[in-house]
Structure formats: structure tokens, C-alpha cells
C-alpha positions in Angstrom: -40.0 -13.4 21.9 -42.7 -15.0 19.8 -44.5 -18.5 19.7 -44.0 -20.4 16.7 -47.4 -20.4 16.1 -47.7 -16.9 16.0 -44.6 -16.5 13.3 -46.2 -19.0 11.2 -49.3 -17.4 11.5 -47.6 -13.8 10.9 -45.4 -15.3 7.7 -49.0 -16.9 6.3 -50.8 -13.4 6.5 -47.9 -11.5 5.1 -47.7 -14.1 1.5 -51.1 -13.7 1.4 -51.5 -9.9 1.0 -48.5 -10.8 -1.6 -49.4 -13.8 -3.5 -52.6 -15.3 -2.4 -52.4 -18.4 -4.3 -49.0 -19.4 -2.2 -50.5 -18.7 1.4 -51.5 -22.8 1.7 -48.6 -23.9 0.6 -46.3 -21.6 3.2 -48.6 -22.8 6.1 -48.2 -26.3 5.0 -44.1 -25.9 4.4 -43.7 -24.6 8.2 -46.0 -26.2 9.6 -44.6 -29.3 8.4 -40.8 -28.0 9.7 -42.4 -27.6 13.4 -43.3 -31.5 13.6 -40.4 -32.4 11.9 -37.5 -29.6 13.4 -35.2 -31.7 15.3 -35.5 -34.5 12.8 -34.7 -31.9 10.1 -31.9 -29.7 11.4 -30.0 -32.8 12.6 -29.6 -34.2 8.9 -28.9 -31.2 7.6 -26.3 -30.3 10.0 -24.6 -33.9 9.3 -24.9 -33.7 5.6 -23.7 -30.0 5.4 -21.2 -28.3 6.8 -22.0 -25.1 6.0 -25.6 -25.5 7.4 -23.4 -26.9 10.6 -20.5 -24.3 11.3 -22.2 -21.2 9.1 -19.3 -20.7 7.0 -18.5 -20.9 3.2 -17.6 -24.2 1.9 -14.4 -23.0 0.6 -13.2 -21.6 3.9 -14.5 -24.5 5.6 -11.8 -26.5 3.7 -9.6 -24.1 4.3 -9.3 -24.6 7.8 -9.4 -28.0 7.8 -6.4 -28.3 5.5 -4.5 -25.4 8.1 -5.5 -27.0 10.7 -7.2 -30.9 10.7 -7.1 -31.4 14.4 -8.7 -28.4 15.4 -10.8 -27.4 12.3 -14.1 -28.4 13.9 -13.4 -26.4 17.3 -12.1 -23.3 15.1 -15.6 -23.3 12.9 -17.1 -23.7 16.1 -15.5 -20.8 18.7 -16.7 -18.5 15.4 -19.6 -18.8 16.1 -19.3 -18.0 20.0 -19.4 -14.3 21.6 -15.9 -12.8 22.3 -15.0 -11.5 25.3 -14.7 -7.6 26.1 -10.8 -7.5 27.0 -9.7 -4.7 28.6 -5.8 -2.9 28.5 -5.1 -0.9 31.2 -2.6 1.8 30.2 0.8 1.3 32.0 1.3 5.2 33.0 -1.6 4.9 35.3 -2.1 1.2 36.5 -1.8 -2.4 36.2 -4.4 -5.3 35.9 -4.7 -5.9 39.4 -5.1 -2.3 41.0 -7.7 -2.0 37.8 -9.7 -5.2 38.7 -10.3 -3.6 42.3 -12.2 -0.7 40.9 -14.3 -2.3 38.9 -15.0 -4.5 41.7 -16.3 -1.7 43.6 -19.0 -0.8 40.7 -20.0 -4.7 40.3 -18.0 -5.6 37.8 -15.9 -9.0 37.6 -13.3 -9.3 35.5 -10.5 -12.4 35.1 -7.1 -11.0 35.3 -5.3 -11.8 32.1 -1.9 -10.5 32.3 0.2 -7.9 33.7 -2.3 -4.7 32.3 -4.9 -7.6 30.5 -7.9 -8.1 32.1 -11.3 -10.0 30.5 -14.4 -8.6 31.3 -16.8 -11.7 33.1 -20.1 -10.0 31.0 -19.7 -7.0 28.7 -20.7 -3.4 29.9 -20.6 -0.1 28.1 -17.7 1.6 28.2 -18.9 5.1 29.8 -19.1 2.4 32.7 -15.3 1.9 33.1 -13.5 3.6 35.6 -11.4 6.2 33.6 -12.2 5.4 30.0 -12.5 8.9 29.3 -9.5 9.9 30.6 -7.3 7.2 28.9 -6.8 4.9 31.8 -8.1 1.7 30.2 -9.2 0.3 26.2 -10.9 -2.1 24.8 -8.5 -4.7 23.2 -8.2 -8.1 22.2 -5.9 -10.3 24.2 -4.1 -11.3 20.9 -3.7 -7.9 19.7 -1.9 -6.8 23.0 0.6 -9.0 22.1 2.2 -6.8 19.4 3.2 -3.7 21.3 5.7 -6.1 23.9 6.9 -8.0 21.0 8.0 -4.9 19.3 9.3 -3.1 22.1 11.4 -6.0 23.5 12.7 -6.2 26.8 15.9 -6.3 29.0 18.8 -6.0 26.8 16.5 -6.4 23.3 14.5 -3.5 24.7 14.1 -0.7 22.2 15.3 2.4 23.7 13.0 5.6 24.4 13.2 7.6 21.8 13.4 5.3 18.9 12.3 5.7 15.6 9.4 3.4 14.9 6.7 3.4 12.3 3.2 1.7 12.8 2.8 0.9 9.4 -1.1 0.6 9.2 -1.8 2.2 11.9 -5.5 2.7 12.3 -7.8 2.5 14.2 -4.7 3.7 16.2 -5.1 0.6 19.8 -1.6 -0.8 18.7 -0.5 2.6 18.5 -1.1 3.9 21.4 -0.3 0.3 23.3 2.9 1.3 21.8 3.1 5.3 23.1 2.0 3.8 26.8 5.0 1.3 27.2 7.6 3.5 25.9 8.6 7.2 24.6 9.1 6.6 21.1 9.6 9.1 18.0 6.8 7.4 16.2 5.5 7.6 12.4 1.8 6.2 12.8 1.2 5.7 8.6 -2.6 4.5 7.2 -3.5 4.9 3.7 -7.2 5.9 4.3 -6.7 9.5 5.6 -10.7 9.2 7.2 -9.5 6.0 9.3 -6.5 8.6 10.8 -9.1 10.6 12.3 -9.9 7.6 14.4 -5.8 7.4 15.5 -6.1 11.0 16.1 -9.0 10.4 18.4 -7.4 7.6 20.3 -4.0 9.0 20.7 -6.1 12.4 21.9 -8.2 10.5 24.5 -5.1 8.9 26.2 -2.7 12.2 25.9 -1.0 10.4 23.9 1.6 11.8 20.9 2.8 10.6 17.7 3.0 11.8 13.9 0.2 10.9 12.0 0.8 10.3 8.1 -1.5 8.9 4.9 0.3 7.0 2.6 0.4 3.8 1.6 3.2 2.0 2.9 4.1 -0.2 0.2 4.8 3.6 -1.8 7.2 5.1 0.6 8.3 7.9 -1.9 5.1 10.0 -1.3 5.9 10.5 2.7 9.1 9.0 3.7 11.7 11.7 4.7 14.6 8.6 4.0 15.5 8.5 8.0 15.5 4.4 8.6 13.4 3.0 10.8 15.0 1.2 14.3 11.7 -0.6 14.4 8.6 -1.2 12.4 5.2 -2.6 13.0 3.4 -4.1 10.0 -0.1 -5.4 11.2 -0.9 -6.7 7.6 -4.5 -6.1 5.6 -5.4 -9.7 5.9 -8.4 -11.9 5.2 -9.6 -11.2 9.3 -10.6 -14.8 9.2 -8.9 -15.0 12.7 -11.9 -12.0 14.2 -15.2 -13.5 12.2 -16.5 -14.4 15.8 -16.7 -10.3 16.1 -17.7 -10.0 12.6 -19.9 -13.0 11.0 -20.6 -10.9 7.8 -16.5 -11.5 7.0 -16.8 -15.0 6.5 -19.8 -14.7 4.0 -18.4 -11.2 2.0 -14.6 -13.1 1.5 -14.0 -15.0 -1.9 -11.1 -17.4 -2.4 -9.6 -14.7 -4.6 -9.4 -12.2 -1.9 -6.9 -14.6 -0.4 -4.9 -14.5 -3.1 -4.4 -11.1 -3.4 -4.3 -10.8 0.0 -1.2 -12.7 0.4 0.2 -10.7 -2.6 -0.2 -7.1 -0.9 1.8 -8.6 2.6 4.4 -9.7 0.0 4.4 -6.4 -1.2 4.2 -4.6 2.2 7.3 -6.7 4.1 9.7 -6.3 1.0 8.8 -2.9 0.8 9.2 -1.9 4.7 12.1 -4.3 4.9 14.2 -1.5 2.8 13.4 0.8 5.1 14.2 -0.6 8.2 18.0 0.3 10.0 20.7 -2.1 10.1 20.4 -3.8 13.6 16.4 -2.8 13.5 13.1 -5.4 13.8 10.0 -5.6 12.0 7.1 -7.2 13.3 4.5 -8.8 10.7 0.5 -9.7 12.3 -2.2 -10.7 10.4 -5.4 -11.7 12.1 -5.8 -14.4 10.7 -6.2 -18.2 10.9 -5.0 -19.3 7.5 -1.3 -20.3 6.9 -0.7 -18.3 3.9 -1.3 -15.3 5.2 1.1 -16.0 8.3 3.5 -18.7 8.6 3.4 -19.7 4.3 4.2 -15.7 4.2 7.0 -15.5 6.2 8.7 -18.8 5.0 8.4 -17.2 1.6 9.9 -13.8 2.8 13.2 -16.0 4.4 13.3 -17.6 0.9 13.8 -14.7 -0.9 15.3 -12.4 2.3 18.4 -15.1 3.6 19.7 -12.5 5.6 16.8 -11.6 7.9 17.2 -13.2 11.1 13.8 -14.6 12.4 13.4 -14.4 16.0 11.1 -16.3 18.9 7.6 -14.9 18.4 4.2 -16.3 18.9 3.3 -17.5 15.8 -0.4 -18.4 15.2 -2.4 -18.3 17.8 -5.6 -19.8 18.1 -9.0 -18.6 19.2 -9.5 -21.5 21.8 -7.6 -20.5 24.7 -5.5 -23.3 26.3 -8.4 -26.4 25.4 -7.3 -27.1 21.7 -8.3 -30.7 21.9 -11.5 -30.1 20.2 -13.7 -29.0 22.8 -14.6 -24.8 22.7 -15.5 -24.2 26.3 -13.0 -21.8 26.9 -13.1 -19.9 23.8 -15.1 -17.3 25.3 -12.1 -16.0 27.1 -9.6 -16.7 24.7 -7.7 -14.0 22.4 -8.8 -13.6 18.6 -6.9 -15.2 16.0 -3.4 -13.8 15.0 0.0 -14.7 13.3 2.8 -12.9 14.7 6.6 -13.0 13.8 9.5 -11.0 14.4 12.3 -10.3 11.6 15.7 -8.7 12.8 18.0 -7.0 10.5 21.8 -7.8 10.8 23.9 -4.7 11.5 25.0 -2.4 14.2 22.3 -2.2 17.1 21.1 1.6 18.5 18.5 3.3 17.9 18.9 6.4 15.2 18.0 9.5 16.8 
């Protein structure tokens, strides 16, 4: 809300209660970068590409090695605001009948799927109709996708009462998405116990039930009663290089080594769940998460060394740039976040074991 001179003027007066000697030189410094700004920012921008797209050089390259055609509108849709997407819960609603009440309290919204809708501006959420009462959440468009994807549908769908396990459950959105689709005997696992308070609170809000449990999921012995699982969600601790756009400081706190280990702890996690899951059963691995090793690489390298599992039609990566991915990121402020998604079936006799 202030002039430039005034800022200059404010920085000035603040070096010299500091370091007197320096006060001419500051004044001099910006006042030079006002006559020169544009001039400046331009060759800076086209010299550095970490000045230009405000990420690390090293994840700058890694994009572009994922992905060289769209590399320059990924760095840039990180850098846009998200959308507020909404979820309406199934047991009281759809998108459409959900979209005519906010309507009638001035708020637009674009129809995003069947129980999807994407907020025109975001509001509070004491504003939506029903929030309290566990009619509608706040959840990514990419993130809805896991729930369907596990449950299945027609003759793949999982029946009510299956035994499923939401392996890292919290902040619990998956979870319920889950519980509002389908009655399911379901294991919600995290290993921070604090976070489980925040699955507690979710599930609570929507009257929603499940069996909470912390425990790392890559240590089963701790809290697994050695009942198989008909289905499992793993939504894998990842680099979150596919969310930075709702988290800038991500970009800046990640190392290279990070990835690394990353990608070691998913190995860990889908051999480890893999064991537990029934004969005829699916597990579903997300990541949020733009970078190949961490989706695609990882589940190439699971079929490697798993010849049995049977990989079925899933989404893959999905990219934060709606349907324009020919560079330009005019739509990214509708699109869903970054994810990786796959499905894995286990050969054996189908049926749920309850």
C-alpha cells in the first residue's frame, strides 16, 4: 500500500539508526533500482531461472528432465493461487443440488464432477451451507480421485463392509471420502498419534466411523491383528512437489537428498503393505507429486521386483494445468494439484473377508 518513495525513504531511516555510515549508499542502491526496475528484473529473469520461476535450481532441473514440454508452465502454475475445491458428501447431495445453495448466498462455483465443485473466489468456510454438519469439505480435485479409484465400480466395486486400511491416514479428507461412498470396516493408520486427532475430528464432524490406529505402516507387528486387507490405500509421504502452489515454503525447505530418501520410504511402504493385502485385494499408491521417481520410476521398480502384481487403468500423473498443457497456465487456477496415482491388484480369489 505504499509509494516507493516512501519505502525507500522508510529503508534509508531504518540503516541509519543502525549503521549510519551505510544510509548513502542504501539510498543510492534503490534509488538507482527504481530508474533502472524494468531494465533490471528483465535480465535477471532471462539469466536466472530461479530469479524467474522462484524455485531451487536443482528442482528446477528436475522438472525439466520429468517433464521438457511442460517444465516452464509447471514452474509457472506454482506460483499461481489454487482454487478452493469443494466435496460434497454423497449421503446428503451432489454437485448440482450443492451449487444451487450456494447460489442463493452469492456464491459461484464451476461444477467439477459428480460431488466436485470449484469455488469462482474463495470464502471462509463458516460460509458454506452445511460445513458444520458434514455436508461439504474442502478438497483438492486431484485428491478426490483416490477414494473412486479404490472403491471401484460396477462389478470391480468393493463391497460394503470390506476390510480396508488408509494407510497414512491423516489429516483424515481421503478417509472420510472413503466412509461417504461406501460402508467399509476401515483401519485409518498414521504414525504421528497428534495428526489422528485431526482424523478424529473429521470423521466426528461428518458422523462418520472408522478405527483409528498409530503405527507406522511399514512396522505392521506393533498394530496389525494379521486379518488381510481386501483393499488398501497408501497415499505415500512424498516430496509434495505436486501442492508447492499451496505451500511455497516446500520448494525452498526440500534438498535433493530428501528425494532420495523419499523414494526409499515408498519402497519400503508398498513392499511392506503389499504382504498384507488378500489374495484378490488392490492397493492404491498416491504421491503428490510431480517428479517421476516418486510415482511412475516407483511403481516400475515395484513390478520389477513384484511380477505377480497386476497393474490396473489408473490416472497416473496428473498435472496441475488443467486441460491447456501446451505451455500456456490460464487454466491452472481451476485445475487439481499435482498427483501420481496407480492401482496394484493381487491375483487370487475375489471377496471381501469379513
Amino acid at each position: 500500500p505504499y509509494t516507493d518513495h516512501t519505502l525507500v525513504d522508510q529503508a534509508v531511516e531504518c540503516v541509519r539508526q543502525r549503521q549510519p555510515g551505510s544510509a548513502g549508499f542504501i539510498n543510492a542502491v534503490l534509488r538507482r533500482f527504481l530508474r533502472e526496475r524494468h531494465l533490471l528484473v528483465a535480465q535477471l529473469q532471462a539469466e536466472d531461472p530461479v530469479a524467474r520461476y522462484q524455485h531451487p535450481r536443482w528442482w528446477i532441473d528436475k522438472v525439466r528432465r520429468d517433464w521438457p514440454t511442460h517444465a516452464t508452465a509447471l514452474l509457472e502454475a506454482a506460483n499461481v493461487q489454487p482454487p478452493m475445491t469443494l466435496r460434497v458428501n454423497a449421503r446428503h447431495g451432489d454437485a448440482t443440488s450443492y451449487a444451487e445453495q450456494l447460489a442463493h448466498i452469492g456464491i459461484t462455483a464451476k461444477i467439477a464432477g459428480s460431488h466436485a465443485l470449484v469455488l469462482d473466489q474463495a470464502v471462509p468456510v463458516h460460509r458454506l451451507p452445511g460445513f458444520d454438519q458434514g455436508h461439504v469439505s474442502v478438497q483438492d480435485l486431484s485428491a478426490q480421485l483416490a477414494a473412486p479409484l479404490l472403491l471401484g465400480e460396477g462389478a470391480d466395486a468393493l463391497p460394503a463392509g470390506a476390510r480396508v486400511l488408509d494407510a497414512c491416514a491423516a489429516p483424515g479428507g481421503k478417509t472420510a471420502h472413503l466412509l461417504e461412498l461406501q460402508t467399509l470396516d476401515l483401519l485409518a493408520l498414521d504414525v504421528d498419534r497428534e495428526r489422528l486427532v485431526k482424523v478424529a475430528q473429521t470423521l466426528a464432524r461428518q458422523n462418520l466411523h472408522a478405527t483409528l490406529q498409530a503405527g507406522d505402516a511399514a512396522e505392521p507387528t506393533p498394530w496389525w491383528d494379521g486379518r488381510l486387507f481386501d483393499a488398501i490405500l497408501l497415499d505415500a509421504p512424498c516430496s509434495a512437489s505436486g501442492i508447492v502452489r499451496r505451500h511455497p515454503d516446500i520448494r525452498w525447505l526440500r534438498r535433493p537428498a530428501d528425494i532420495t530418501t523419499l523414494v526409499r520410504t515408498q519402497a519400503r511402504l508398498l513392499d511392506t503393505l503389499w504382504s498384507l493385502l488378500a489374495p484378490g485385494g488392490r492397493l492404491v499408491y498416491a504421491t503428490c507429486s510431480l517428479f517421476k521417481a516418486e510415482g511412475a520410476d516407483q511403481i516400475d521398480a515395484f513390478l520389477q521386483r513384484t511380477p505377480h502384481a497386476i497393474r490396473r487403468p489408473a490416472p497416473g500423473h496428473r498435472l496441475p494445468l488443467g486441460e491447456n498443457v501446451s505451455g500456456s497456465v490460464k487454466n491452472c487456477s481451476e485445475a487439481g494439484d499435482g498427483f501420481y496415482y496407480a492401482r496394484l491388484d493381487k491375483p487370487g480369489a475375489a471377496g471381501p473377508s469379513i
